[in-house]
C-alpha positions in Angstrom: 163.9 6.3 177.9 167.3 7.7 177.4 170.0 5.1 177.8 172.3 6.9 176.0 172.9 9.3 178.5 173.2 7.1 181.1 177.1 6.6 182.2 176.7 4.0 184.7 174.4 1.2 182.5 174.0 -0.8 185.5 171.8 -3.1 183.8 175.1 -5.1 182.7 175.3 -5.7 186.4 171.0 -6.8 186.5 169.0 -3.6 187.4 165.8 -3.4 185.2 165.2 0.3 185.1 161.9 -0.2 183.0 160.4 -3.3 184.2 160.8 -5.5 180.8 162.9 -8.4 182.2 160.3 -10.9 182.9 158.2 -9.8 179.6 161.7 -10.4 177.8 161.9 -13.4 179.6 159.1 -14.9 178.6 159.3 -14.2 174.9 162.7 -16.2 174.6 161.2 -18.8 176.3 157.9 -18.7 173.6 160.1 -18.3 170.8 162.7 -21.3 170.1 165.0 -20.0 167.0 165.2 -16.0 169.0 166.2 -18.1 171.9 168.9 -20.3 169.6 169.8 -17.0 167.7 170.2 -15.2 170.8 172.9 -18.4 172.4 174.6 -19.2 169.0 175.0 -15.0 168.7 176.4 -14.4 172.5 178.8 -17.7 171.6 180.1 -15.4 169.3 180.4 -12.4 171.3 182.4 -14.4 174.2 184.3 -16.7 171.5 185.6 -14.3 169.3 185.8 -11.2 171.5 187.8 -8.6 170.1 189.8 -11.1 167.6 187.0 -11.6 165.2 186.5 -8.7 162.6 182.7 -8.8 161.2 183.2 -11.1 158.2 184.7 -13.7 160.5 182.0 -13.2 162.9 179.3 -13.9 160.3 180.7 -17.3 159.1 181.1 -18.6 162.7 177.6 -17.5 163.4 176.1 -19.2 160.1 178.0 -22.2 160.9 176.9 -22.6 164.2 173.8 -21.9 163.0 173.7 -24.8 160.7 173.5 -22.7 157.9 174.4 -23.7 154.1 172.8 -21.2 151.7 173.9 -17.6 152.4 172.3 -14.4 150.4 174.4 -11.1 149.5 172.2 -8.3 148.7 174.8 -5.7 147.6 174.8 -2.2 146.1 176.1 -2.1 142.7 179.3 0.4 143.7 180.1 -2.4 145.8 180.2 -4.7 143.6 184.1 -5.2 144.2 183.4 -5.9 148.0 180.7 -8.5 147.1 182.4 -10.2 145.0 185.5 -11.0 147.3 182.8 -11.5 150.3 181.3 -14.7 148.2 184.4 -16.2 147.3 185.4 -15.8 151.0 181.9 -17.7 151.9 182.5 -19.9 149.0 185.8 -21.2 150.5 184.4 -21.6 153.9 182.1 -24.0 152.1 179.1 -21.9 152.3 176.2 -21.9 149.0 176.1 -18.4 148.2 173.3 -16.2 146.1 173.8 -12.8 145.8 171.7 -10.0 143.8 172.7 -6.4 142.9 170.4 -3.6 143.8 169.8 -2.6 140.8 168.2 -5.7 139.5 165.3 -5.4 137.3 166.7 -2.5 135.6 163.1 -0.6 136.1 163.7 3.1 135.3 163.2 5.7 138.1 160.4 7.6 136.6 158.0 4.5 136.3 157.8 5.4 139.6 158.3 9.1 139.8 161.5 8.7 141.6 164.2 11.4 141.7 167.0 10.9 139.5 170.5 12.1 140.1 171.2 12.9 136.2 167.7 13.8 134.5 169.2 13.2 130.8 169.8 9.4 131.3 168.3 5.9 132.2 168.2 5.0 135.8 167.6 2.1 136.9 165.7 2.1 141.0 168.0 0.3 143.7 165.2 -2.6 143.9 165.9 -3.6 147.4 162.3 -5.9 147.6 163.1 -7.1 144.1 166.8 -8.7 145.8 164.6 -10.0 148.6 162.3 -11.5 146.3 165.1 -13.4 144.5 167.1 -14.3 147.7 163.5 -15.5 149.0 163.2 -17.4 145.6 166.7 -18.7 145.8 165.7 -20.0 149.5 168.7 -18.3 151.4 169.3 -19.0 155.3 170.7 -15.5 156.4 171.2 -12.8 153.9 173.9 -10.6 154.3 173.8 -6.9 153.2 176.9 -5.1 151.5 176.3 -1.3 151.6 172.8 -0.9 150.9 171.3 2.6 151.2 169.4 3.9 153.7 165.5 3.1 153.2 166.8 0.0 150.6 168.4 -1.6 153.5 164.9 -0.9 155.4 162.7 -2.6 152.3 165.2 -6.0 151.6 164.9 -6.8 155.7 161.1 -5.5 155.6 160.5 -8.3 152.6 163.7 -10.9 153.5 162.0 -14.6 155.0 165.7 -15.4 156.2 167.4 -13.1 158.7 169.7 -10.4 157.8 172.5 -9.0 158.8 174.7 -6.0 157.8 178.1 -6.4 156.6 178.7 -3.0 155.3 177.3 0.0 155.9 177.2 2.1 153.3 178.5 5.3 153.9 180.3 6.9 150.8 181.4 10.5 152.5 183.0 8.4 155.8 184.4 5.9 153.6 181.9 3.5 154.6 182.5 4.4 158.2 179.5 5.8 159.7 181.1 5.8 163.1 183.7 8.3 162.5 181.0 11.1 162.6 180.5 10.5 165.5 184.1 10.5 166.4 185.0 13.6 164.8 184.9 17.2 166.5 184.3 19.0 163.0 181.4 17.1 162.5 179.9 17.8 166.0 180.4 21.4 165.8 180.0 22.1 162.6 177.7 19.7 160.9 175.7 18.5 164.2 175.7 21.7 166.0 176.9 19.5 169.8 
């Protein structure tokens, strides 16, 4: 299965090169809300095409989703970006909760984690601790604001509402993941392509 190399993706025109359209078919049809998320989601896509930016997109999708209480789970260098998210959410009328990752405070080496400067107190990014909180807090959709890798993995892994990324943290590509893969340096001389 390598789809990525494949320059003519006739699937968007219907081919089923590995036989999982009637399997897919069915489990839409089983599950109700993948089926709704899946309508309200390609609304979206053909509503907004290339006029929404991602922020719009997310409140058009809660709204159509019906709903009301929204979760940020954000890293605490974003804080900044967060904070301007919920008031944005806020004025769209939206109940908003949001936690910083480093909620808790519990010290790396209570855990034996790594820590970036040995001499002073760190406190864990506590991604299942946020998902706890947003859980508690009974969220709808939670969105995340540049979470690190493997903490983004843990708040979904433990998050009972959906989740969605707003930012990708990425702190070399200015939070831009993409352009590494739109840059010759990086192919060459990072990537070795």
């Amino acid at each position: 299965m390598k789809c990525a190399y494949c320059h003519e993706k006739v699937c968007y025109q219907g081919k089923d090169c590995f036989g999982v359209k009637e399997k897919s078919l069915q489990a839409y049809k089983e599950d109700p809300e993948s089926t709704h998320i899946s309508r309200v989601a390609t609304s979206i896509e053909s509503d907004g095409y290339m006029e929404w930016c991602r922020v719009e997109e997310v409140i058009e999708f809660a709204k159509r989703m019906g709903y009301h209480h929204l979760g940020i789970a954000f890293c605490v260098g974003m804080g900044r970006e967060a904070e301007i998210l919920q008031r944005i959410l806020e004025k769209n009328g939206f109940k908003v909760s949001s936690v910083c990752c480093k909620m808790g405070g519990i010290e790396k080496s209570e855990l034996g984690f790594k820590h970036i400067k040995p001499q002073r107190y760190e406190a864990i990014c506590n991604s299942i601790g946020q998902a706890q909180a947003l859980n508690e807090e009974g969220t709808e959709l939670n969105l995340i604001v540049g979470l690190c890798v493997g903490h983004d993995i843990l708040f979904t892994r433990y998050s009972k509402a959906p989740v969605t990324t707003v930012v990708v943290k990425d702190r070399v590509m200015a939070h831009n993941p993409v352009g590494a893969l739109y840059s010759g340096y990086y192919h060459r001389n990072k990537f070795g392509i």
